[in-house]
N, C-alpha and C positions, 0 to 999 in steps of 0.2 A: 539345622536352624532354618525356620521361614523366609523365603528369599523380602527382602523388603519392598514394596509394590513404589513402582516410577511414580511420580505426579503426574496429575492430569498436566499432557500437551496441549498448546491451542494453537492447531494449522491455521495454518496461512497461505496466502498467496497471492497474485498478481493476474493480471490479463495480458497477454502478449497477440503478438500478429495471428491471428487464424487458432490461438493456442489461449493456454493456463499453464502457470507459473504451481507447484505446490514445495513448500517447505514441510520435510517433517522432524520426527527427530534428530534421526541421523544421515540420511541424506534429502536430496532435493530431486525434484522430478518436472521435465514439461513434458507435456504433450500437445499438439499441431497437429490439424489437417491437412491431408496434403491435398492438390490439387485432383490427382486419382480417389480423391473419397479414403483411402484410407487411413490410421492414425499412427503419426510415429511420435513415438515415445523416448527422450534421453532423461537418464539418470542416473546421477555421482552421490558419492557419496560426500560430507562436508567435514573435510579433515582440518584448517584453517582453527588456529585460537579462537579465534573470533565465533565460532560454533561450538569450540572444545571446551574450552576453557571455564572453568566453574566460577571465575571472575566475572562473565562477562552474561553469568545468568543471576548475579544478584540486582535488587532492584534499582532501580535508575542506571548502572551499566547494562542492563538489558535492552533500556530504550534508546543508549545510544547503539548497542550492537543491533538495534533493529534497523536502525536509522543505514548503518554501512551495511547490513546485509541487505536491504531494498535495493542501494545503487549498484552492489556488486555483485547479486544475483540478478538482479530486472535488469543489467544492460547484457550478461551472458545468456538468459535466456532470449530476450528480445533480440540479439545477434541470432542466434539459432534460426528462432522460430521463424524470420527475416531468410535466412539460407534455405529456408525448408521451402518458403515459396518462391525462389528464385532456383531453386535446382533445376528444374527443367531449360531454365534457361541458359545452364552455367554460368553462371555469374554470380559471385559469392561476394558479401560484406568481408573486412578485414576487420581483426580486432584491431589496427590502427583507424579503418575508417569510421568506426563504432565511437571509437574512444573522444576523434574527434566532432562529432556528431553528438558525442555528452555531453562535451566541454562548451558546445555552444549551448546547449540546451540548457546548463548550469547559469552559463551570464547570461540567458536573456530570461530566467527563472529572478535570479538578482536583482536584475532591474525591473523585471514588473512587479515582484511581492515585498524586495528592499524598497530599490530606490522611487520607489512612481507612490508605493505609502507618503514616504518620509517626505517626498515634493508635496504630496496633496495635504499633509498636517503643517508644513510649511505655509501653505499659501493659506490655512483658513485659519487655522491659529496667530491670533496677538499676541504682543507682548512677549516677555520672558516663558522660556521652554518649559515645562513643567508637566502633569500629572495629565492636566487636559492634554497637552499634545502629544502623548504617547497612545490616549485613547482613540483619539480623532485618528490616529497613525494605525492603530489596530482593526479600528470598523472601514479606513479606507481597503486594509489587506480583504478582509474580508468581503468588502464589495466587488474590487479587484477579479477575487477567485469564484466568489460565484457566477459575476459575468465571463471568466474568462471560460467556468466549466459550462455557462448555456451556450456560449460562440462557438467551443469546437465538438460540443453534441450536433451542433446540426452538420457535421459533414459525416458525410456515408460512411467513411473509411472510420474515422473515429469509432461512431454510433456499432459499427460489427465487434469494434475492442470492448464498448458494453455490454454489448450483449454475453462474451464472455466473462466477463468483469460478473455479471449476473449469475452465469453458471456458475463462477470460482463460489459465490458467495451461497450460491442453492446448493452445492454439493456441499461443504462447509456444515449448511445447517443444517443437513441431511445428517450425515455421519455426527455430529453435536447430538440432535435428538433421538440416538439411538436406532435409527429405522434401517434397515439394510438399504445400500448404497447402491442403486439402482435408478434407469431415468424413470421410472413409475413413480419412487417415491422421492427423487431429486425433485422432479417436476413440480412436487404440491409444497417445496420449503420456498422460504421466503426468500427473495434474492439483497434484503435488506439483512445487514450483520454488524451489529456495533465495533467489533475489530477490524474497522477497514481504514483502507490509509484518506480517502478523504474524509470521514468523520475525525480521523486523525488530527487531520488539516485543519478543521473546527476547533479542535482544542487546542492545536498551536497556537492559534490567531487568537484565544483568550488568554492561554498562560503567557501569551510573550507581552502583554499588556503587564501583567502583574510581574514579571521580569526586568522589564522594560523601563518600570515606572520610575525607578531610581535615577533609569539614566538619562531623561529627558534634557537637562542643561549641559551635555554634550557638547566640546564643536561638531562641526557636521563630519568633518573626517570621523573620530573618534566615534561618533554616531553611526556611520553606517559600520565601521569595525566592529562595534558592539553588536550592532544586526549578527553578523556573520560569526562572530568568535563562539556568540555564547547559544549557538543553533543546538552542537548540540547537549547542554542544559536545558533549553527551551523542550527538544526531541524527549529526554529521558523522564522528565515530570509529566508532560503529554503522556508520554508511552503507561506509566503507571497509573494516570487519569483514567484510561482508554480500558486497562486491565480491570482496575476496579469497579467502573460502569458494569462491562460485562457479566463481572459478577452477579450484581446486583442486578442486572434488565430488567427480571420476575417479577421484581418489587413494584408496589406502588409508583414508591420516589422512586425506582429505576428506571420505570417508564419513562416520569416524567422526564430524566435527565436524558435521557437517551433518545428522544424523539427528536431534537434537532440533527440527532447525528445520524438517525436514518433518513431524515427527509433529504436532508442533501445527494442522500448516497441516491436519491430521484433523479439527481444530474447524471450519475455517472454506470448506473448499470441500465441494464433495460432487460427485458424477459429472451433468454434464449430457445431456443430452437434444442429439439431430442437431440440433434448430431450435435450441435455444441454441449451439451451437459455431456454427452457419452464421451467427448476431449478430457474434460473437467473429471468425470469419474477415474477414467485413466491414469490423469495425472497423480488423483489422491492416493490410487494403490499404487502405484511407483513408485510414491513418495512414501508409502508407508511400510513397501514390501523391507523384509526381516523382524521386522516387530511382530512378536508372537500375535498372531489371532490373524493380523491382515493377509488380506487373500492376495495370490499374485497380481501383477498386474498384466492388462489387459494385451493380447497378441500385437502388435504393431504390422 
């Protein structure tokens, strides 16, 4: 009997310190430069339900298992790839000092895209809560995050996590349009990719409006609860927004719908440099080494 062919995967992955982040099927992979010029590479495999589980690849549980695998793989690899550039120093991150460095990163995430919205629809909205003030609350989030992504593009340290950020997404569509996965033909893909988490972000900030709408006559306690409880329902209708776009890009109307969601990604990648795509290539065959066809990955 013919073995029955997998579905098409759609890799993924993140930007870390001096490194890239790759998800693939069955395990995960970074790779990091080190200060010596050369690349080290870890990678696990992902044994967790939350990868395993045939639950949690149906649709809308997918977008929340995207949503927990972002924070609990982007803080393990970002620990790492953080150890990698402090080795020569000895001095290493703890996963307690990590964990506490999320948790503030978490509440001060809350209050600029909860609670500094729900202040600014407050103040400009009259009257009784309503339909308007959910909207006014949605285009303030989005004001919010686009000033907050030009304010930290302009520092140096950020602007280098672009730059990889750019690789993750030129190697991506490198290996998408079939071409062999090389910095020659890395180089000529585009570093703009409708599966990215701030085009994400875009569609968060629209679907939580249409979420949202119900619950505008809220008290405010109960209102910002609602922010938070129903993140992720807001994540999982997003997630399958984001998949479905992709599909379609090709399209006419795919274009059109998808063009907001590259232009932003303007904020957040920038064009990397041959050594950072060669991090990026790395990572992808790490991440995809045991899967028939893929090639090992690369010497560390």
């Amino acid at each position: 009997m013919a073995a029955v062919p997998k579905q098409p995967f759609f890799y993924g992955g993140q930007a870390v310190i001096e490194g890239v982040l790759m998800r693939g099927r069955d395990h995960y992979a970074v790779a990091a430069r080190r200060k010596d010029g050369s690349i080290l590479v870890k990678q696990e495999p992902l044994t967790s339900k939350v990868y395993t589980s045939s639950l949690w690849k149906l649709p809308f549980f997918r977008g929340v298992q995207g949503l927990v695998e972002m924070l609990h793989l982007g803080m393990r690899a970002l620990t790492w790839s953080a150890n990698v550039q402090m080795e020569e120093e000895e001095v290493q991150l703890s996963k307690g000092a990590m964990r506490v460095t999320m948790s503030i990163s978490v509440i001060f995430g809350l209050l600029l895209f909860v609670g500094l919205p729900l202040g600014a629809a407050a103040l400009i909205h009259r009257g009784p809560r309503s339909v308007g003030f959910v909207v006014i609350e949605g285009i303030a989030r989005a004001v919010i995050l686009l000033g907050y992504l030009v304010l930290i593009g302009s520092m140096r340290s950020v602007n280098r996590v672009f730059e990889y950020h750019g690789a993750e997404h030129k190697t991506i569509n490198c290996y998408e349009s079939g071409d062999p996965v090389d910095v020659e033909h890395v180089r000529r893909a585009s570093r703009l990719h409708p599966r990215c988490g701030t085009g994400f972000l875009v569609v968060v900030a629209l679907v939580s409006i249409v979420v949202f709408a119900p619950l505008g006559g809220l008290n405010p306690v109960l209102l910002v609860l609602s922010r938070i409880v129903l993140v992720p329902v807001v994540a999982a209708i997003s997630y399958e927004g984001i998949r479905g776009l992709a599909k379609i890009r090709d399209t006419a109307v795919g274009r059109v719908l998808v063009a907001p969601i590259l232009a932003t990604q303007l904020l957040t990648t920038r064009e990397p440099d041959d050594r950072q795509m060669e991090v990026a290539i790395a990572a992808l065959q790490a991440a995809r080494a045991g899967e028939i066809g893929a090639p090992l990955p690369l010497a560390s």
